[in-house]
N, C-alpha and C positions, 0 to 999 in steps of 0.2 A: 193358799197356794203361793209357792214363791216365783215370779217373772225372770225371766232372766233372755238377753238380745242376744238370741242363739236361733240362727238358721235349723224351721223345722226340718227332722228328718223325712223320707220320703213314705217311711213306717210311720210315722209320728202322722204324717198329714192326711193319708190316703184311710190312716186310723179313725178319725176326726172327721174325714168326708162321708164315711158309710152314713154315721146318723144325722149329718148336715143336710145331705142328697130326699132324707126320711120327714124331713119335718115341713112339708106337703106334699102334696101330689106331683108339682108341677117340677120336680128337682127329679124326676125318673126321666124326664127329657133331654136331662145333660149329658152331652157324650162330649168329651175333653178332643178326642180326632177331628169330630164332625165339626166342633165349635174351632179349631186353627186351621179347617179348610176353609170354614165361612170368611172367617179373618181374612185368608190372604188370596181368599178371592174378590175382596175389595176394593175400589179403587184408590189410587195414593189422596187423593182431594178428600176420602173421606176419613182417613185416620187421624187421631187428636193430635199425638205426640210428634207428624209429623209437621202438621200445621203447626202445630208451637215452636218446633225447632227452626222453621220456616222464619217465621214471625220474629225470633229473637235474633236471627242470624241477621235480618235486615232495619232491624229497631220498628216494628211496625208494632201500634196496637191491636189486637182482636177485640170485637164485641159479642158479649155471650147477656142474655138477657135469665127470668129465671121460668120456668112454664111448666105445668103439669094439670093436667084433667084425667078423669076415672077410663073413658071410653078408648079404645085403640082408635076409631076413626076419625073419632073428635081431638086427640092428640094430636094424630097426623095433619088437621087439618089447622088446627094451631100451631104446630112448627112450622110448615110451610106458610102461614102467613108470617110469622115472623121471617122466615129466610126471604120470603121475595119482597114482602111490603117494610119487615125491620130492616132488611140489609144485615142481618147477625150473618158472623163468621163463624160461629160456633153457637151449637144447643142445647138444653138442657133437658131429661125427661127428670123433674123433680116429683120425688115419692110421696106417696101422701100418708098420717101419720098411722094407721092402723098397722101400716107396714114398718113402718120406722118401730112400732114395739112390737114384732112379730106376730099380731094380733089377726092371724091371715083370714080365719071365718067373719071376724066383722069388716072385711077389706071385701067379700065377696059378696055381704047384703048393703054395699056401698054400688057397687057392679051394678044388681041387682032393682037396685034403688035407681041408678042413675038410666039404665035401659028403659026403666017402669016411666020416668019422670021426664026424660029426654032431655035431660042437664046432668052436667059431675054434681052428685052428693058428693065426693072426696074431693081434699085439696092435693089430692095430687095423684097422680098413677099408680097402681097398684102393679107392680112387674112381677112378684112374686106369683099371684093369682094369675096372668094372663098368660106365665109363660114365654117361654124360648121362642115357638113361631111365631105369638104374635109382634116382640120386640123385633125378631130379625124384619116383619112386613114396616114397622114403623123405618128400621134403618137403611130398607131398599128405596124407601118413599122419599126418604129426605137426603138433600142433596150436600150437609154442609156435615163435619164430625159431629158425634152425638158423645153427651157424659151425662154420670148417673149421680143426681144431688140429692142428698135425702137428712139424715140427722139420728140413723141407726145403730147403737149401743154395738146390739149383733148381726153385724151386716154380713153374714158367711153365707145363706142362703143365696140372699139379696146377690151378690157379688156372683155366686156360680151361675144364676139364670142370666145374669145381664152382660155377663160375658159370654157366655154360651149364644145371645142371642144379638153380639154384634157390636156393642159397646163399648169406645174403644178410650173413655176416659172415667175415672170411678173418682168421687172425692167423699175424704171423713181420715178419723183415726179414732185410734184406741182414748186420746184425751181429746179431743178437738169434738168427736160425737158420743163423751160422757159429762163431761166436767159443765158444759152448758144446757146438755140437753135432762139430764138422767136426776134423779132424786140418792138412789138408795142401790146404786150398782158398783158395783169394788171396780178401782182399777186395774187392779192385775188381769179379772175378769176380761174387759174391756181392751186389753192390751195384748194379752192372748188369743182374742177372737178375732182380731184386725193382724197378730201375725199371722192368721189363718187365709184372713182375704189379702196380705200380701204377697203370702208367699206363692198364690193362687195367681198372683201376677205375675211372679216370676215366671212362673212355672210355664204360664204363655209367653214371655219373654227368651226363654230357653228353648221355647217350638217355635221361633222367629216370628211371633205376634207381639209387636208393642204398645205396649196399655199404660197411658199417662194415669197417674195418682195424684189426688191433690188433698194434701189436709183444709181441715176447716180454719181457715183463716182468724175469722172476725171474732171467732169466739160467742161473750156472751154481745157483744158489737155496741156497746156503748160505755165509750171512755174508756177502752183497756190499752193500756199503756204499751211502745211498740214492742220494748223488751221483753213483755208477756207473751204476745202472743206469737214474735219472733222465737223463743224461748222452746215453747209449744209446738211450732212449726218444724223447726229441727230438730228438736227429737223425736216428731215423728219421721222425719224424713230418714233420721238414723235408721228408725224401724223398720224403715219399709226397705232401704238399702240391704240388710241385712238378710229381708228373705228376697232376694234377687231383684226388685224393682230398680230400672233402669231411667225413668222419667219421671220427673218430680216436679208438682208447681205449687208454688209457695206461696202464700195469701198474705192479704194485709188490710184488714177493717179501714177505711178512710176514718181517722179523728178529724180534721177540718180546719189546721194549720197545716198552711202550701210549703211551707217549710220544712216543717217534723213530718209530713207525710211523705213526699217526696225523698226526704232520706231515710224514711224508714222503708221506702221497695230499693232503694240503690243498697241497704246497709244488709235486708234481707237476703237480697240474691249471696251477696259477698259474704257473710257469715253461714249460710245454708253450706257453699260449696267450699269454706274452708275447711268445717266441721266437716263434712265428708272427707275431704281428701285428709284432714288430720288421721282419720280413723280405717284409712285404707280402701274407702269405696269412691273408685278414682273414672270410672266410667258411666256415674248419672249426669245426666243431659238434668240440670237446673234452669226453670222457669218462674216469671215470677205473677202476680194474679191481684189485679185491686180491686177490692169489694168497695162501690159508693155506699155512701153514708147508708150505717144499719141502724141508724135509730130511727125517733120521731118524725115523722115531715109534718109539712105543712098543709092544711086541707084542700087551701086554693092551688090550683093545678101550674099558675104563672109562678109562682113560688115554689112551688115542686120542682118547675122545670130550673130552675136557678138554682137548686139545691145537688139535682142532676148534673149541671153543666159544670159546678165547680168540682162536685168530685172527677166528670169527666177530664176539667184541665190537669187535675193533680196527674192522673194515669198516662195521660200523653206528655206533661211533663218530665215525671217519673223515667220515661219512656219503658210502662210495663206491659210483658209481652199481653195478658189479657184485662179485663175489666168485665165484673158484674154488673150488669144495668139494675138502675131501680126504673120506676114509671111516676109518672104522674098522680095513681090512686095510691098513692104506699098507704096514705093513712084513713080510705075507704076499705079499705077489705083486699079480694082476688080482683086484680087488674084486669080490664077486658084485653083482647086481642090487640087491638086498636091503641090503647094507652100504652101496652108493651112496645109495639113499635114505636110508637111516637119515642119513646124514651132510648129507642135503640136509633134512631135516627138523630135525633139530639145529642147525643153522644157520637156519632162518629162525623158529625158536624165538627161538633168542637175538637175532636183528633184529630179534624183530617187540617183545620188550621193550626193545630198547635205542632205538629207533628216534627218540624226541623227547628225547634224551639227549643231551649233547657233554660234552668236557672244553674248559674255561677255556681261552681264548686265552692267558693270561698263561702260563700254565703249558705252552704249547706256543711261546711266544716265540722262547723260546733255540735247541732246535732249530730252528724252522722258517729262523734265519738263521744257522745254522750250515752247514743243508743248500743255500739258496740261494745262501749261498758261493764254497763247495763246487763247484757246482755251474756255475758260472758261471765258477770257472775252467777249468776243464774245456772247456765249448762253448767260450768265448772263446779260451783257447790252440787248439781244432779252427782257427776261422774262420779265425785267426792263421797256422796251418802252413799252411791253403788257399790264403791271398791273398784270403780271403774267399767260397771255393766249402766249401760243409761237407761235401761229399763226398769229397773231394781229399783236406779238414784231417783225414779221419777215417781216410781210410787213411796219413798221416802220422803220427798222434797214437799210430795202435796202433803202425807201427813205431818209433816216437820211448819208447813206451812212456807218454804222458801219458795215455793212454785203458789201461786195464791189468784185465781182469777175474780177479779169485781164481778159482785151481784150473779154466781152463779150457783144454781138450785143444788148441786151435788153436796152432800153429808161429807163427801172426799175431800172439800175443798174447805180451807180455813175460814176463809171470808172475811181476814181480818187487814187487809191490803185496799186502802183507800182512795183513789186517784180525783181530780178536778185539775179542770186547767189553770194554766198564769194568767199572766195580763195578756197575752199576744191570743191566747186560746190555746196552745197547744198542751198535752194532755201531762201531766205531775203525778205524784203521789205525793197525797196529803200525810195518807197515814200510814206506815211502813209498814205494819205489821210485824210479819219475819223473813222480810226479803233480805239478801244477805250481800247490801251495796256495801260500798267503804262508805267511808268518815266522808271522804268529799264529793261522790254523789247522793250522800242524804244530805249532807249540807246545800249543795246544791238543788235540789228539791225542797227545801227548809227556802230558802232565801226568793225561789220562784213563784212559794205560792205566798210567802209573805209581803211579797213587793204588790202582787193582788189584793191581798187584803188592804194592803196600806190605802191604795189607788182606789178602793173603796169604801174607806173609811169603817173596814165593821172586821169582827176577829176572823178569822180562818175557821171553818167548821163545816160539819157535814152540810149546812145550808145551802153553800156554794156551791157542792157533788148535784142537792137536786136543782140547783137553778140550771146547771149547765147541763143535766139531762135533757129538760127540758126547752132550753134556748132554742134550738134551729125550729121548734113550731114556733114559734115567737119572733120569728125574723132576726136571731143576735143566733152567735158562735159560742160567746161566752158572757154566761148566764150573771148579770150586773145583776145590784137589787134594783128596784121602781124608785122613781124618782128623778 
């Protein structure tokens, strides 16, 4: 199949929903009227996109933590501890993975299991299986905006029940929930079924329901360079503009220099909303979203919480409108209730002091157009391979290998695009692969990771990629040898 960034038609989508509606039980519950009366009988405190618009309008951060159990009572009664004991501004019912690969009968001896057991067997909510009423009782019960975080290739099911049932923020896309998650799944596939759930957005956005979209930020979340996955960001953002989505919040892995992070959410929002307005979608409300550190932690929980606080200062720094909490167990397993909040209270500790704080423009200069660059080679060689469709140029680019994400499982992706940090920690590419910089940002990148090598006395080489994987368990940012 050929892709192409063209608004479905209303024959094309309602085409496309008979057998979406069909592929279980729980999708004959969807009625499109009944789901924009629910919408806008709502109250304003509980819709996403106004609260973000809120939030941006007055440089505030939100905290959103990450949460999902098998059970609808047991859910409910995890989000409500997070809202009253975390203090989260915003929540998540994160899916769990049976659903994430459409695998809906073994999602229901998860159910099943977990009723028998009187614990979630699944890591995370099954919405698919539970349905429209039981999501609307979770969104009557809780009191702060809910969104749907999952890591789903084809989320068009996924998206009709969870809209239907009250939900009024959705995150992923067509690269963002293949390229890190999938093995052996085509992109165009992947890109076509996310124009499916966006234009599903619109579609509510055009019955006066507004439904925030958020692509997947962090990617594969260790070491990807900001131009990557800002790169990634925008064109899905292009995506979703195109089937009528109106709010967009744009993500950004924490790498772990205060500096390159901090300009990579200032350089995001401002490259998101040019590229829109270069290409005629002049009325998305742009938002921006930091994910703390997705890699390694550390097992001790005092060191956890210090791995926590620093990404929290980057986001209040930043001053981005929301922030991903991690917990104190990241590197035991599923965090109890109790370690979620802690780490949601920890975090809005450290916002609520940083909050009338920034760093110096000057001192964010150089990054900030290092990454616009960057960055802009990147989209431009897309449009380029497209002929000017950035859907086309994107399933081009990955096979061409100019779009290249680190350490991700997809067959789609080149894998031949190398990153480690410099001396300072902040994030490089060693090995360029076929990203399509000039002369003097690979020079530039040549001369950043060689000034590390020097200062370490040992050659440049993949060694370095895994010492700095590994460094923040280690108590370091960036990964020195021993000694």
């Amino acid at each position: 199949m050929e892709i192409k960034n063209k608004r479905l038609t209303d024959d094309e989508f309602y085409e496309i929903r008979k057998s979406v509606l069909n592929q279980w039980p729980t999708g004959k519950d969807v009625d499109l009227e009944e789901a924009f009366a629910f919408h806008k009988a709502l109250p304003e405190h509980k819709v996403f996109s106004k609260k973000l618009n809120e939030a941006k309008a007055n440089h505030v951060t939100l905290v959103q933590p990450r949460a999902g159990v098998a059970l609808v009572q047991k859910h409910i009664e995890l989000l409500t501890y997070l809202q009253d004991k975390g203090g989260a501004d915003l929540l998540p019912t994160t899916i769990d993975s049976y659903t994430r690969q459409n695998r809906y009968k073994e999602a229901e001896v998860g159910i099943e299991e977990s009723i028998k057991t009187g614990k979630s067997m699944l890591n995370g909510f099954p919405a698919v299986n539970h349905g429209v009423a039981a999501l609307r009782h979770v969104v009557n019960e809780i009191d702060v905006p809910l969104q749907i975080r999952h890591g789903t290739p084809d989320a068009r099911l996924l998206t009709e029940i969870v809209y239907a049932g009250g939900y009024s923020s959705y995150e992923g896309g067509g690269i963002s929930y293949n390229i890190p998650y999938a093995k052996s799944v085509p992109l165009e596939r992947t890109i076509a079924d996310w124009q499916y759930c966006d234009r599903l957005t619109g579609i509510y956005e055009e019955a006066g329901v507004p439904i925030n979209r958020e692509p997947y930020g962090p990617l594969t979340g260790t070491l990807v360079p900001p131009c990557i996955s800002h790169a990634v960001a925008i064109i899905e953002a292009l995506l979703a503009a195109e089937q009528g989505v109106k709010n967009i919040s744009v993500g950004y892995g924490q790498c772990g220099n205060l500096v390159q992070d901090v300009a990579a959410i200032h350089t995001l929002e401002t490259l998101t909303e040019e590229y829109l307005h270069k290409y005629g979608y002049n009325d998305v409300v742009v938002t921006t979203v930091l994910h703390q550190w997705m890699g390694g932690f550390p097992q001790d929980e005092a060191q956890a919480f210090g791995v926590i606080s620093w990404g929290s200062a980057v986001a209040a720094l930043a001053h981005a409108t929301k922030v991903i909490v991690k917990t104190p167990h990241e590197a035991m397993g599923v965090p109890t209730a109790e370690a979620n909040a802690q780490g949601l209270r920890c975090t809005k500790q450290i916002i609520s002091m940083l909050r009338d704080q920034s760093i110096d423009e000057r001192i964010l200069q150089e990054e900030k157009e290092i990454i616009i660059a960057e960055t802009r080679c990147l989209l431009d060689k897309c449009f380029e391979l497209g002929g000017g469709d950035i859907a086309l140029g994107t399933v081009r680019a990955f096979q061409a290998g100019v779009l290249d994400i680190p350490f991700a499982p997809s067959r789609q992706n080149a894998g031949q695009m190398l990153p480690a940090r410099d001396n300072n920690g902040a994030v490089r590419i060693l090995g360029m692969g076929h990203l399509p910089f000039t002369k003097d940002l690979i020079d530039f990148h040549q001369a950043k990771i060689e000034e590390r090598a020097k200062y370490e006395k040992r050659k440049a080489s993949f060694q370095m990629v895994t010492d700095d994987i590994y460094a923040i368990q280690k108590g370091r940012l960036v990964g020195r040898p021993r000694g």
